[in-house]
C-alpha positions as CSV (number, residue, x, y, z in Angstrom):
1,X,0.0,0.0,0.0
2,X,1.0,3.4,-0.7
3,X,1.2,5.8,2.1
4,X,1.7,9.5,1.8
5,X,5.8,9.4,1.7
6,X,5.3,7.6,-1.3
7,X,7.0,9.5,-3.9
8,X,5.0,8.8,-6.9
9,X,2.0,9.8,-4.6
10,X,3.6,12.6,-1.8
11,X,2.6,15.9,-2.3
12,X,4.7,18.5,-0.4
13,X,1.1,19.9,1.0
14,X,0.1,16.2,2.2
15,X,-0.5,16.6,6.0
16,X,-2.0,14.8,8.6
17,X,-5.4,16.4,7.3
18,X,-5.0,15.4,4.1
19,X,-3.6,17.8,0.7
20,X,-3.4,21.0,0.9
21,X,-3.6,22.8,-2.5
22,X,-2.6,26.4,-3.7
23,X,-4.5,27.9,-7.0
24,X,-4.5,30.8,-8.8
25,X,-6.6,31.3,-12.0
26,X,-7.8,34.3,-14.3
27,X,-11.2,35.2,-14.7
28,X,-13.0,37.9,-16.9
29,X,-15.7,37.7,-14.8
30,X,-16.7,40.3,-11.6
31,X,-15.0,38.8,-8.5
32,X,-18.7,39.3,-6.5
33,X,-20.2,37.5,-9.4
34,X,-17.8,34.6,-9.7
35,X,-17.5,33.8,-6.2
36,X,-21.5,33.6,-6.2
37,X,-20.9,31.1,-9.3
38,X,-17.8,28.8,-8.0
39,X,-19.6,28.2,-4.6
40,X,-22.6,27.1,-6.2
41,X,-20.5,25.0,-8.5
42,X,-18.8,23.3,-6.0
43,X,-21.4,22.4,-3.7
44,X,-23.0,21.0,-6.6
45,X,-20.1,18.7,-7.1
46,X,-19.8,17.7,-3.1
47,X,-17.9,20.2,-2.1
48,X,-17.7,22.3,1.0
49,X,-16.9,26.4,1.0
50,X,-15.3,26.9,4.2
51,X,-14.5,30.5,3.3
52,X,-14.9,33.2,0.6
53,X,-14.1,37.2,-0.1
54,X,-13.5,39.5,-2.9
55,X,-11.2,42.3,-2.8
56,X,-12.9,44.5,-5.0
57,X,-13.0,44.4,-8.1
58,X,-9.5,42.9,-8.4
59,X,-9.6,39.2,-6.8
60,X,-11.9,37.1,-5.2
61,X,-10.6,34.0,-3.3
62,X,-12.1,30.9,-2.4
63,X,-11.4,28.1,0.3
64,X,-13.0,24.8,-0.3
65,X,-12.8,20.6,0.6
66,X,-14.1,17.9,-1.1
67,X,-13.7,14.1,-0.8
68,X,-10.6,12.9,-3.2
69,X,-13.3,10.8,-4.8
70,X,-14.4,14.0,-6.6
71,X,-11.7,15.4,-7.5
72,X,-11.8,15.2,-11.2
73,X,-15.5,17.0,-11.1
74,X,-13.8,19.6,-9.1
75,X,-11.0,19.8,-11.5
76,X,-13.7,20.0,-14.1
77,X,-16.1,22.6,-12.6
78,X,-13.3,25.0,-12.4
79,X,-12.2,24.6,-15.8
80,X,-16.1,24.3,-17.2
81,X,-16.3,27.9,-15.1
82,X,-14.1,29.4,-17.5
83,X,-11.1,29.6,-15.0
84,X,-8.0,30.3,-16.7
85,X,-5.9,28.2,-14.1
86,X,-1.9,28.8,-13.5
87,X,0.6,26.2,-15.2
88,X,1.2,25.4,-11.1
89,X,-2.6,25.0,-10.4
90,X,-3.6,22.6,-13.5
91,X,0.0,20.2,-12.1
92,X,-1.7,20.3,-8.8
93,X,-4.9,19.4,-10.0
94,X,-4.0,16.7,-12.5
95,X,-1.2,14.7,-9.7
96,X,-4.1,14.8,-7.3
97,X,-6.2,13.6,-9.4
98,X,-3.9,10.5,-11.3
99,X,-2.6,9.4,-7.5
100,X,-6.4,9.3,-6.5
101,X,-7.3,7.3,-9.1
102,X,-4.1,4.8,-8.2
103,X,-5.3,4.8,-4.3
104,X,-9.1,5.4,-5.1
105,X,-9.7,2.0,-2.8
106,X,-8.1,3.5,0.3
107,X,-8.1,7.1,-0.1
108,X,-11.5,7.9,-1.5
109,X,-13.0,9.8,1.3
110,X,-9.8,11.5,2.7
111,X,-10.1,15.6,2.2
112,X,-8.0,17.7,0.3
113,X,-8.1,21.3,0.8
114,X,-7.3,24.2,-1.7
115,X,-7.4,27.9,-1.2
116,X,-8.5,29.1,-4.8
117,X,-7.3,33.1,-5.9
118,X,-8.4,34.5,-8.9
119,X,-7.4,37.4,-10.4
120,X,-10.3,39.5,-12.3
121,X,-9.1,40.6,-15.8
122,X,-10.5,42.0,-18.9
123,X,-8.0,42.9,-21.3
124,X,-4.7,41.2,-22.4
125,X,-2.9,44.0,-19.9
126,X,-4.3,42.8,-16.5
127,X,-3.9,39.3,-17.4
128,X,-0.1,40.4,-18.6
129,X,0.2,42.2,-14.3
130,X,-0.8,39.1,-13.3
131,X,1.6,36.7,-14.7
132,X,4.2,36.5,-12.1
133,X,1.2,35.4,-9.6
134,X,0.1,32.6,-12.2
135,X,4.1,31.2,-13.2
136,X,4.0,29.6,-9.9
């Protein structure tokens, strides 16, 4: 069995809780509006909104948990939103998503955790101030 120093499926935000992910995304639409939007897009898929905020009309941020077994609805959801997800975000995403497929018979109901930030943009400018936020 696989355990969580397993390097194929480790994760350097696996803790005792379960993973812990960091996203960032762009998003043409309002921050108040989005955030409305996601949370009602992630409850659909079983997840669970622990937190949410805007900063204006620059961000809006999102904290959410969900069951491993779903994570490649909530991987879809965010994408199906119109999310334009950071390089970083859609690697997260995707090794969460294979090594839960590999473990799906033990680790179906652990929790992973991500904190969700996404930056509002409408023109090719903003999304070009935001890069250095999405690279990573």
């Amino acid at each position: 069995m696989a355990g969580r120093s397993d390097p194929v499926c480790g994760h350097p935000g696996d803790d005792a809780d379960g993973w812990s992910l960091t996203l960032t995304a762009l998003s043409s639409d309002e921050p108040e509006r989005l955030v409305r939007f996601l949370t009602g897009a992630l409850l659909t898929c079983g997840g669970w909104v622990l937190t949410r905020s805007t900063q204006g009309d620059q961000a809006a941020e999102l904290d959410f948990e969900f069951a491993r077994a779903s994570c490649v609805e909530i991987y879809a959801v965010l994408v199906a939103t119109g999310l334009e997800l950071s390089r970083a975000s859609h690697l997260q995403l995707a090794e969460l998503c294979h090594c839960t497929r590999n473990l799906i018979d033990t680790h179906a109901f652990d929790i992973a955790r991500a904190d969700l930030v996404v930056y509002h943009t409408s023109s090719k400018h903003r999304q070009d101030e935001y890069a250095p936020a999405l690279a990573g």
